[in-house]
TORSEBA-181599 format. One line per field, with one value per residue: residue in three letters; x, y, z of N, C-alpha, C in turn. Coordinates in Angstrom, 2 decimals, decimal comma. Example, Ala and Ser with C-alpha at 12.3 -4.5 7.8 and 13.67 -1.06 7.14 Angstrom:
BEGIN
code ala_ser
n.px 13,19_12,85
n.py -5,69_-2,25
n.pz 7,80_7,08
ca.px 12,30_13,67
ca.py -4,50_-1,06
ca.pz 7,80_7,14
c.px 13,20_12,90
c.py -3,30_0,03
c.pz 7,80_7,87
//
This chain:
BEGIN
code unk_unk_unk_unk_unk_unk_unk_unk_unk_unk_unk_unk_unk_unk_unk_unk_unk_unk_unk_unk_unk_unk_unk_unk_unk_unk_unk_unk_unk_unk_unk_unk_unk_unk_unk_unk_unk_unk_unk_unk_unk_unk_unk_unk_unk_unk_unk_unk_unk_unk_unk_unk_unk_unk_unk_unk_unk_unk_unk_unk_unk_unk_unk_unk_unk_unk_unk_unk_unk_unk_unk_unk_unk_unk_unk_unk_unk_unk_unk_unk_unk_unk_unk_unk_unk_unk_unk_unk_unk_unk_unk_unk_unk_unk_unk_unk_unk_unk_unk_unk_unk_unk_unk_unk_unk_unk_unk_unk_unk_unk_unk_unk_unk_unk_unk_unk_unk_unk_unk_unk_unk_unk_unk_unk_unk_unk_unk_unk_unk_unk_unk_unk_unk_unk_unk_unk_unk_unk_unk_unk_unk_unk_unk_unk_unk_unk_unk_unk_unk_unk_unk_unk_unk_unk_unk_unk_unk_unk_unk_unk_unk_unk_unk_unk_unk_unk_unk_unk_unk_unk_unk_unk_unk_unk_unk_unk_unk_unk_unk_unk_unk_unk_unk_unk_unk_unk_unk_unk_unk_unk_unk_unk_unk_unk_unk_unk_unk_unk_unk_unk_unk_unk_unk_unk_unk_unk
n.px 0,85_0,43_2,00_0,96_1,12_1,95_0,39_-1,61_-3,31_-6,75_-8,61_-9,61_-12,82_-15,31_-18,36_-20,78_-22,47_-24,45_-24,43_-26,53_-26,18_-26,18_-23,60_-20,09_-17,93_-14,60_-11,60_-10,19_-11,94_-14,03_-17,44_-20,45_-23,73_-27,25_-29,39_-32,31_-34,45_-35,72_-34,35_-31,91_-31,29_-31,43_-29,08_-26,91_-27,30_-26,65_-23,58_-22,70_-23,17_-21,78_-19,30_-17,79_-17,79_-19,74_-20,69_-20,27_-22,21_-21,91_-24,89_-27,37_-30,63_-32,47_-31,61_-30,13_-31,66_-33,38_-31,25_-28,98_-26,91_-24,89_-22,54_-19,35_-19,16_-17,58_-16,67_-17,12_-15,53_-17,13_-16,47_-18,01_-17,32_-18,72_-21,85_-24,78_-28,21_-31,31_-34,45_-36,48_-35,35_-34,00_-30,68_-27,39_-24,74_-21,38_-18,89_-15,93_-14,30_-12,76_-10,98_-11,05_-13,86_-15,12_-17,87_-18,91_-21,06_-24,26_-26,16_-28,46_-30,17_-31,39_-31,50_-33,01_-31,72_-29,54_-27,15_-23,61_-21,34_-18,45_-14,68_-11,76_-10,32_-7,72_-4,69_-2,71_0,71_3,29_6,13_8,70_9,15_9,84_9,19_6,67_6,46_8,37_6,38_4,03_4,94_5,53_2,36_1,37_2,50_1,08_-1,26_-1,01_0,03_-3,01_-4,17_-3,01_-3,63_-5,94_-5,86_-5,55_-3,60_-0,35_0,99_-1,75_-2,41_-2,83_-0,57_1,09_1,94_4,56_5,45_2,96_0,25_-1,58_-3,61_-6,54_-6,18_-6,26_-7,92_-10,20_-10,73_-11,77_-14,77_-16,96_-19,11_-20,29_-19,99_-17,51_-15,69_-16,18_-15,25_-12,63_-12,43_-12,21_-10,07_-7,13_-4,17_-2,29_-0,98_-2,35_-4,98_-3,29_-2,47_-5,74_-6,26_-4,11_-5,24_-7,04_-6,06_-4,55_-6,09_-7,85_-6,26_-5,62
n.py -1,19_2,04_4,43_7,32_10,77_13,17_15,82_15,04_13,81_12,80_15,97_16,15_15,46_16,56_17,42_20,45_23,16_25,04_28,76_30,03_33,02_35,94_37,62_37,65_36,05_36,94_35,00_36,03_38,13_40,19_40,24_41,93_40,72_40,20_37,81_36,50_34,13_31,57_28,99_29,70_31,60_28,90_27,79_29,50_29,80_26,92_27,11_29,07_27,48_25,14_26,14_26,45_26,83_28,00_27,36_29,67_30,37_31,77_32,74_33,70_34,32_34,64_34,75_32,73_30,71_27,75_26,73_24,34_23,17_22,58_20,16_21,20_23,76_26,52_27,68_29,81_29,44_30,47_31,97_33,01_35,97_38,19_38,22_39,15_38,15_39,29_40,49_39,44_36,84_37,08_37,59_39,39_39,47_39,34_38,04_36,02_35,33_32,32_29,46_28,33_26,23_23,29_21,77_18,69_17,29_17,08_16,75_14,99_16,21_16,86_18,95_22,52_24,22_24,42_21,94_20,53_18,21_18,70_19,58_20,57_23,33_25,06_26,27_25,56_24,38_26,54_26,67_28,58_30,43_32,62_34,38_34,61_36,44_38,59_39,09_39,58_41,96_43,92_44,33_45,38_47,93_49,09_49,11_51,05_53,11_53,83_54,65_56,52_58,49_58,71_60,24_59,33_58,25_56,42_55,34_54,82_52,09_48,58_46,52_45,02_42,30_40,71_38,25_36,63_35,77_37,51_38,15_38,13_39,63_42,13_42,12_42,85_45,76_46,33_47,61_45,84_43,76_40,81_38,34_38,95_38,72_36,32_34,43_35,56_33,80_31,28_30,77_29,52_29,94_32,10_34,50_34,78_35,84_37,99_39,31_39,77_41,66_43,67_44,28_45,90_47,89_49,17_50,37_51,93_54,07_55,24
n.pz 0,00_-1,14_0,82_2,85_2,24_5,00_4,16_2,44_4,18_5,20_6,44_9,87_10,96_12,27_14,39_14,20_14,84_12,54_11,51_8,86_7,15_5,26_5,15_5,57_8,08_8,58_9,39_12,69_12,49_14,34_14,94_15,63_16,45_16,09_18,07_17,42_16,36_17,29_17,59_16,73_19,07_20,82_19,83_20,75_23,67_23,80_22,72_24,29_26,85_26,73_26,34_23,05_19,88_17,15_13,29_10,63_7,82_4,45_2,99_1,22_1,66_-0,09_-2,48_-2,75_-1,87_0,23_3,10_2,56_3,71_2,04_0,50_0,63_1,01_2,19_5,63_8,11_11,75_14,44_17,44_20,68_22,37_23,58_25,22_25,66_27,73_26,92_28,22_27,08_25,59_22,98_22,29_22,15_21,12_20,30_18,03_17,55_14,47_14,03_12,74_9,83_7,63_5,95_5,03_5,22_5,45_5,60_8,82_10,54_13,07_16,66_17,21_16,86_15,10_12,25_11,51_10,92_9,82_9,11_8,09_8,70_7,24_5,53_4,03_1,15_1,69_1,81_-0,20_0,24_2,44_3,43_0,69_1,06_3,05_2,42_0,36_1,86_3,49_0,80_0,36_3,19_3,27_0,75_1,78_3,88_2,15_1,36_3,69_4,29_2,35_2,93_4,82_7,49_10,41_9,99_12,13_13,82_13,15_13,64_15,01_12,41_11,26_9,39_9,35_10,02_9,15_6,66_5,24_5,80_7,74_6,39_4,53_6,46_6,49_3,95_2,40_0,80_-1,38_0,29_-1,57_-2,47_-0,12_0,48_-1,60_-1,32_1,42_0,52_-0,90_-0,88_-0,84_0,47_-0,28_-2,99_-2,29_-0,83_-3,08_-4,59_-3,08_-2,96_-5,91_-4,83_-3,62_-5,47_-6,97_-5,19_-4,92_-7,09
ca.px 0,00_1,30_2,26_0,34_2,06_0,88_-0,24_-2,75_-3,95_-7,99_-8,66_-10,30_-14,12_-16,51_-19,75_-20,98_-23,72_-24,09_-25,52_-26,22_-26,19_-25,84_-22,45_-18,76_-17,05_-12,91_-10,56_-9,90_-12,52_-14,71_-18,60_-21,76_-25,08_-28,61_-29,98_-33,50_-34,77_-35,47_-33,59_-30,51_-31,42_-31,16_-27,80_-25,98_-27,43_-25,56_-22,53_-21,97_-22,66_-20,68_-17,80_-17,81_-17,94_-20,86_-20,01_-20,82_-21,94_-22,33_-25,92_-28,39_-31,78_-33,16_-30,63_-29,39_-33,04_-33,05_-30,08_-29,02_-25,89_-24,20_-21,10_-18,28_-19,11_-16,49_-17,21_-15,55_-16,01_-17,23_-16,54_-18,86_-16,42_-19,22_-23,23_-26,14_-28,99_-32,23_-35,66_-37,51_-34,79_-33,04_-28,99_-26,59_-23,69_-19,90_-18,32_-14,31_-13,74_-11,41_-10,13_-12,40_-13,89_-15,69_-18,90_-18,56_-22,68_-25,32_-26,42_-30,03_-29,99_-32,64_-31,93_-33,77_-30,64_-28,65_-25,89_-23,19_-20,20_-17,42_-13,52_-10,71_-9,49_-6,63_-3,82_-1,64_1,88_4,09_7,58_9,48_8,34_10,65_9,29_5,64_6,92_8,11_5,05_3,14_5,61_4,47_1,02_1,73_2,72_-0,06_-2,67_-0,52_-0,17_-4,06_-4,32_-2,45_-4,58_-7,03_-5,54_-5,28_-1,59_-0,30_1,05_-2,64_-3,12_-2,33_0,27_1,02_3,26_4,82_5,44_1,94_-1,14_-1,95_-4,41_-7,89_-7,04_-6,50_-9,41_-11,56_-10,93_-12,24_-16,11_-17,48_-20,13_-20,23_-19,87_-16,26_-15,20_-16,39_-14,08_-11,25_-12,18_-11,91_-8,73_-5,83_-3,37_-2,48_-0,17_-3,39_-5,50_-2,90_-2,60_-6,82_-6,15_-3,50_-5,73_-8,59_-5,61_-4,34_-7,75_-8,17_-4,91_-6,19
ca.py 0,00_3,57_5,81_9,08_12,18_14,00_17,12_14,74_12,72_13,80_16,65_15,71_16,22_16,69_17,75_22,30_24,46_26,08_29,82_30,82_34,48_37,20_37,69_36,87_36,11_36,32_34,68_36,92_39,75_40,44_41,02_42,10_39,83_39,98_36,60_36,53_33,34_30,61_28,11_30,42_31,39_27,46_27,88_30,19_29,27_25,63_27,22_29,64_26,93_24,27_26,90_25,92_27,67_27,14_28,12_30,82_30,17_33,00_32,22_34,48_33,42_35,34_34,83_31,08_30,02_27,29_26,28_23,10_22,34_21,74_19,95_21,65_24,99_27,02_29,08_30,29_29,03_31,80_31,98_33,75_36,69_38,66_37,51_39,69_38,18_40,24_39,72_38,33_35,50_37,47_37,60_40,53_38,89_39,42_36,70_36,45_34,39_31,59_28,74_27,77_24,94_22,89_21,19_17,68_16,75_18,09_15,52_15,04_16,60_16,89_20,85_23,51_24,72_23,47_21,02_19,83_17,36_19,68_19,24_21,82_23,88_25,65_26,85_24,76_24,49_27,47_26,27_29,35_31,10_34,07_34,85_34,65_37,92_39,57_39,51_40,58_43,84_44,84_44,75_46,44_49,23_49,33_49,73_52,16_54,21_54,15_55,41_58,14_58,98_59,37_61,33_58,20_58,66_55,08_55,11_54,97_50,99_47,35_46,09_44,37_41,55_40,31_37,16_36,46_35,67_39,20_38,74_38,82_41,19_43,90_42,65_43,71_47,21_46,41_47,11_45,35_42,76_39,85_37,74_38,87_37,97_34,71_34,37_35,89_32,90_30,03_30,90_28,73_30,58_33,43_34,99_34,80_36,47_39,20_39,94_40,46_42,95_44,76_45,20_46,84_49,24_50,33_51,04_53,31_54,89_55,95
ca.pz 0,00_-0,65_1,74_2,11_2,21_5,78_4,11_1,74_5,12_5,16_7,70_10,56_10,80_13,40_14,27_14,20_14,69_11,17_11,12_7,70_7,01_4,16_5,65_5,55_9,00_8,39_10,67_13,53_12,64_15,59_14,39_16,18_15,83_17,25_17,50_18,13_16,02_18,24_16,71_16,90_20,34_21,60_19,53_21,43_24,77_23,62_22,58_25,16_28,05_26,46_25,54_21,74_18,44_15,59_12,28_10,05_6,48_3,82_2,33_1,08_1,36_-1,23_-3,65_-2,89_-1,63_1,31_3,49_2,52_3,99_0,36_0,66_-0,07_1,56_2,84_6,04_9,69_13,13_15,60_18,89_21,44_22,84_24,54_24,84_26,57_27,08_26,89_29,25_26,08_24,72_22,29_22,57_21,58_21,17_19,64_17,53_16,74_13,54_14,31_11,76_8,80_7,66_4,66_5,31_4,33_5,01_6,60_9,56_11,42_14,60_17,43_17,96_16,14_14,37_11,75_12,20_9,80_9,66_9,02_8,06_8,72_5,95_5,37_2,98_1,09_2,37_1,11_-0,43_0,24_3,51_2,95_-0,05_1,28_4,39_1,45_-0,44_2,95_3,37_-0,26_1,02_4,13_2,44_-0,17_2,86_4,28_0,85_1,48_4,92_4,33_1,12_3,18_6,13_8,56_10,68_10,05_13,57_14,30_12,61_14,20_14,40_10,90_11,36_7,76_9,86_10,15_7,74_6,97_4,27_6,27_8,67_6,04_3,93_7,39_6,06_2,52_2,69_-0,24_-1,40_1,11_-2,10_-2,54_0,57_0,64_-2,69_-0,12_2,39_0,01_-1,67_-0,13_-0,89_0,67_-1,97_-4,18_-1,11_-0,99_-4,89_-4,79_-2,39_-3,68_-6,58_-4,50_-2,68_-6,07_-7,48_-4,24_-4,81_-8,44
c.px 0,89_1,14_1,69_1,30_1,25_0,12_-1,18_-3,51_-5,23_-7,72_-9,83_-11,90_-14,59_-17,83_-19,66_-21,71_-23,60_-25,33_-25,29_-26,47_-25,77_-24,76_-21,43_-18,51_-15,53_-12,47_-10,01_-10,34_-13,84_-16,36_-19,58_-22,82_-25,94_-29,24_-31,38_-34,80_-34,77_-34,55_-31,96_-30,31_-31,08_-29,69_-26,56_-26,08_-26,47_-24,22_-21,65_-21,87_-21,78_-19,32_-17,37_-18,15_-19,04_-19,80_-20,74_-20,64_-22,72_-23,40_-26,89_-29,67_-32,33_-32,50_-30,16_-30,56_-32,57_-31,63_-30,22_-27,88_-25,08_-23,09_-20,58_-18,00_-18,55_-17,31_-16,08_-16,31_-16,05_-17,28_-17,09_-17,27_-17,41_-20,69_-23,43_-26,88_-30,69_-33,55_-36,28_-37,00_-34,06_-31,61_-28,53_-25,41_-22,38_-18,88_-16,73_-14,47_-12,54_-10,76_-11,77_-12,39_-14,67_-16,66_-18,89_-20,30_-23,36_-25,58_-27,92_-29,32_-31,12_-32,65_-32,61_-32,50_-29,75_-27,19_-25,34_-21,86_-19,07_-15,55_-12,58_-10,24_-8,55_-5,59_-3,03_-0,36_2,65_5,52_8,47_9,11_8,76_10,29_7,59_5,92_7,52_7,28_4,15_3,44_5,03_3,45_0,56_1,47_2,00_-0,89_-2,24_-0,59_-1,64_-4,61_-4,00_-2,94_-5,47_-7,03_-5,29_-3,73_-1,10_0,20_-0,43_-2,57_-2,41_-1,56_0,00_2,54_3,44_4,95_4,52_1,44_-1,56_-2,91_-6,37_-7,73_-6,81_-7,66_-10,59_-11,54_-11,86_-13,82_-16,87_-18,42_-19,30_-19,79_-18,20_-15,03_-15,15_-15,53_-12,69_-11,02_-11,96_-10,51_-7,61_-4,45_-3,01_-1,93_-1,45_-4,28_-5,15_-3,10_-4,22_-6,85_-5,57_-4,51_-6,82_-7,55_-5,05_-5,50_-7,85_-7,47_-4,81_-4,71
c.py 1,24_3,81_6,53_10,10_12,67_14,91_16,52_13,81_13,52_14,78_15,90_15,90_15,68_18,00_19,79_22,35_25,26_27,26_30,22_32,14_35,55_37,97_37,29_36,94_35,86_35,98_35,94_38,62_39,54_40,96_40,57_41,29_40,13_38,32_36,72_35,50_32,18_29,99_28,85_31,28_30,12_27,43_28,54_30,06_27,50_25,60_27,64_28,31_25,72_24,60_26,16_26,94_27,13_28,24_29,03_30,69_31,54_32,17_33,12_33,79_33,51_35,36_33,28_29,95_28,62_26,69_24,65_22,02_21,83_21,45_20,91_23,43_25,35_28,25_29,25_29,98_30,39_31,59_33,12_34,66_37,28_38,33_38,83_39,26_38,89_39,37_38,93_37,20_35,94_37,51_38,85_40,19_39,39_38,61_37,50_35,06_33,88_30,94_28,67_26,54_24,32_22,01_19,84_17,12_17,46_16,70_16,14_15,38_17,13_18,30_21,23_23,78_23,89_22,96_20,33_18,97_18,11_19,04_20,56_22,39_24,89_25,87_25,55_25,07_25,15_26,86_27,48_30,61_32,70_34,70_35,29_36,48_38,66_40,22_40,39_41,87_44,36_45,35_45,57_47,98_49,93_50,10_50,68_53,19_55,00_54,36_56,55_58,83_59,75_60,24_60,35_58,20_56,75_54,44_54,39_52,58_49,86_47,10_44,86_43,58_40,68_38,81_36,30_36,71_36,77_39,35_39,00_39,42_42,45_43,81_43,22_45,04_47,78_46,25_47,23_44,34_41,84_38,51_37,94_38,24_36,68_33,88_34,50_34,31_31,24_29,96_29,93_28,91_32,04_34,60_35,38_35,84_38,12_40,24_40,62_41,81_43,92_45,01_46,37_48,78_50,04_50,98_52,47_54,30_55,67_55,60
c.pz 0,00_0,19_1,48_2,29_3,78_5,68_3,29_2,84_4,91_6,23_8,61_11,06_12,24_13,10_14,32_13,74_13,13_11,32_9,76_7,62_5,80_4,61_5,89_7,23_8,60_10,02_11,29_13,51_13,63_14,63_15,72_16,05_17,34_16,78_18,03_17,12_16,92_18,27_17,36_18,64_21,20_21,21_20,09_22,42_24,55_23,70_23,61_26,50_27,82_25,94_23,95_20,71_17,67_14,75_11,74_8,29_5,48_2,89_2,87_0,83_0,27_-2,13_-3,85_-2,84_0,01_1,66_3,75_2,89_3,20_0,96_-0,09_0,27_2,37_4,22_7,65_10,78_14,16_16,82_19,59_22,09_23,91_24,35_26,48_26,48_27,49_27,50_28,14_25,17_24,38_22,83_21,66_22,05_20,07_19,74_17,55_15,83_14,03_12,90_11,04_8,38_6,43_5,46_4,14_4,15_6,12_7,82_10,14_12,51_15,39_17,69_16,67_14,50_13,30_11,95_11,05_10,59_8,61_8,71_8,38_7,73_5,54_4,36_2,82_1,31_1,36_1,08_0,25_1,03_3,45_1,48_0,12_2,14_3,39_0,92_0,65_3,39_2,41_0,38_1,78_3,49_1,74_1,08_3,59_3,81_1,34_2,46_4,81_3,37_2,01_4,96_7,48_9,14_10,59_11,53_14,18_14,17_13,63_14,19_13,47_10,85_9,96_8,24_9,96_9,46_8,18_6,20_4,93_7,12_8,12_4,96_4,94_6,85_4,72_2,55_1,04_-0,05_-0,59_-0,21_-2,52_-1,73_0,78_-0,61_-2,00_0,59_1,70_-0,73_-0,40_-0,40_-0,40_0,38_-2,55_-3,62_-1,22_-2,59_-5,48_-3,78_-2,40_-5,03_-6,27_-3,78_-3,90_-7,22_-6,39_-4,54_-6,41_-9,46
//
């Protein structure tokens, strides 16, 4: 029998809460939500007391029609950061995007909410790591160019480590269709990631 390679072993799947939504979550951007659907109410009362993440899938109702759990859908695991919850059920809660993930099947499940069978998903393995922290300085720089376009002191911004996957935390700045991003979050490359984003900073930059 061949050998596998470790980086072609499957990823490992398990079970997640899936919220669908007319909205991208990126890895490590912080968003707002009101939940006040039952369903998604029993969901966050689950998550928060079992300290656990559901996921977050970009699906328009009105445009995609019902949520069906398609294989193969890319989306981001949210973790509860802060939850209120209000005298009549509702929650006012604030997610952080963690790792993302591919929905391998939808599964039956006795809660309200939907529930899939999930895998991990992530970038393929960069040959030449030093040439990746190069590419992310460019970038840097670009979104810098375009701070200062627009009067922003760059002192002011995050730190922006070239060391570190830099490409969704400077698309959080980029406010465009939710359908772009979700193009952002399936890319596995993050070379490829950066390069759509340098085109949006030298569009700004005229």
């Amino acid at each position: 029998m061949p050998r596998m390679n470790p980086s072609e072993a499957p990823a490992p799947r398990y079970r997640l809460a899936l919220f669908p939504l007319p909205v991208v979550l990126l890895p490590g951007a912080a968003m707002p939500l009101h939940i006040f659907e039952q369903r998604y109410r029993d969901m966050v009362t689950d998550c928060v007391e079992n300290d656990r993440g559901f996921g977050m899938v970009y699906h328009d109702w009105d445009e995609h029609g019902p949520f069906l759990s398609e294989e193969g859908t890319i989306g981001c695991v949210a973790r509860v950061k802060e939850h209120e919850a209000l005298e009549d059920g509702r929650f006012l809660i604030v997610v952080e995007g963690t790792e993302r993930f591919r929905i391998v099947d939808g599964v039956e499940s006795e809660s309200l909410y939907f529930e899939g069978l999930v895998s991990t998903y992530g970038d393929v393995p960069v040959a030449v790591q030093e040439d990746l922290i190069a590419r992310r300085g460019a970038s840097i720089e670009l979104f810098r160019s375009v701070l200062s376009m627009h009067g922003d002191e760059p002192e002011a911004l995050p730190q922006l480590d070239p060391k570190e996957e830099l490409s969704f935390l400077l698309a959080q700045s980029i406010r465009v269709d939710p359908a772009w991003h979700q193009g952002l979050l399936e890319l596995q490359d993050e070379g490829e990631r950066l390069g759509r984003l340098d085109s949006v900073f030298r569009a700004l930059l005229g």
